[in-house]
Residue, then its C-alpha position, 0 to 999 in steps of 0.5 A: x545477493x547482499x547479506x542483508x536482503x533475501x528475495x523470493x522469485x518464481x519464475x514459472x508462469x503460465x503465460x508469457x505476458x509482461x508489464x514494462x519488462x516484468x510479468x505481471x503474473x510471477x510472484x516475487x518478494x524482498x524482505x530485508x533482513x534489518x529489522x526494527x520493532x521486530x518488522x523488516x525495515x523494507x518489505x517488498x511482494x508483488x503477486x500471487x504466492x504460488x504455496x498458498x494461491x492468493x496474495x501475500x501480505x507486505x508487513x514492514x516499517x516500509x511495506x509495499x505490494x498489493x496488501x501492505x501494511x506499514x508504517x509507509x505503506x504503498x500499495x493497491x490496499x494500504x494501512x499506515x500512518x503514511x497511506x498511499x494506493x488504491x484503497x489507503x487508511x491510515x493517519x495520512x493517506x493518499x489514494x483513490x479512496x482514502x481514510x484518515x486522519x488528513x486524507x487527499x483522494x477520489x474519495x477522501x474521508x478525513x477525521x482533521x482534513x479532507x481534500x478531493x473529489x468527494x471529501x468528507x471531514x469532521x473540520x476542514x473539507x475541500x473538494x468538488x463536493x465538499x462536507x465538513x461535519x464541524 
């Protein structure tokens, strides 16, 4: 382990079910120990933590895990001026469903810019149905 990064493993799982090599089911974490504004500069978690039972929020400059929010956040749920996952809001997201400023998705609704499926914006629309409120 580097002096500047700590991890969180459980390995105790219920089952010995694996995704690529990695169950699925442990919770893990990595948070760098470099922090800038007072956030880790990279914060990492994956799964349920077993001390609370439910998932763990990753809070960072770069955050990633199923909740992250950020300044570059990725993950299922993701807040940050660069948004990328499932649901993402924030000033440029990415995602299945998205919400921002400039926004691109399945669903993307954008204050500037809309591009997707369904894209919903105040200026500038693109997509299969496309609603431009300017």
């Amino acid at each position: 382990m580097n002096a500047n990064t700590s991890h969180t493993h459980n390995r105790e799982s219920s089952t010995d079910a694996s995704l690529y090599g990695y169950p699925y089911n442990q919770f893990y974490e990595f948070r760098s120990r470099t922090e800038l504004f007072g956030l880790p500069l990279i914060h990492i978690v994956h799964g349920i933590d077993p001390s609370i039972g439910r998932f763990r929020v990753a809070c960072g400059i770069i955050a990633i895990g199923d909740v992250a929010i950020g300044g570059i956040a990725v993950g299922g749920i993701s807040f940050g001026l660069l948004s990328l996952g499932g649901i993402s809001i924030g000033l440029f997201t990415l995602g299945a469903i998205a919400l921002g400023a400039w926004a691109a998705g399945g669903v993307a609704v954008g204050a500037v810019a809309a591009i997707g499926a369904i894209a919903v914006s105040l200026k500038s629309a693109l997509g299969l149905l496309a609603i431009s409120l300017k």
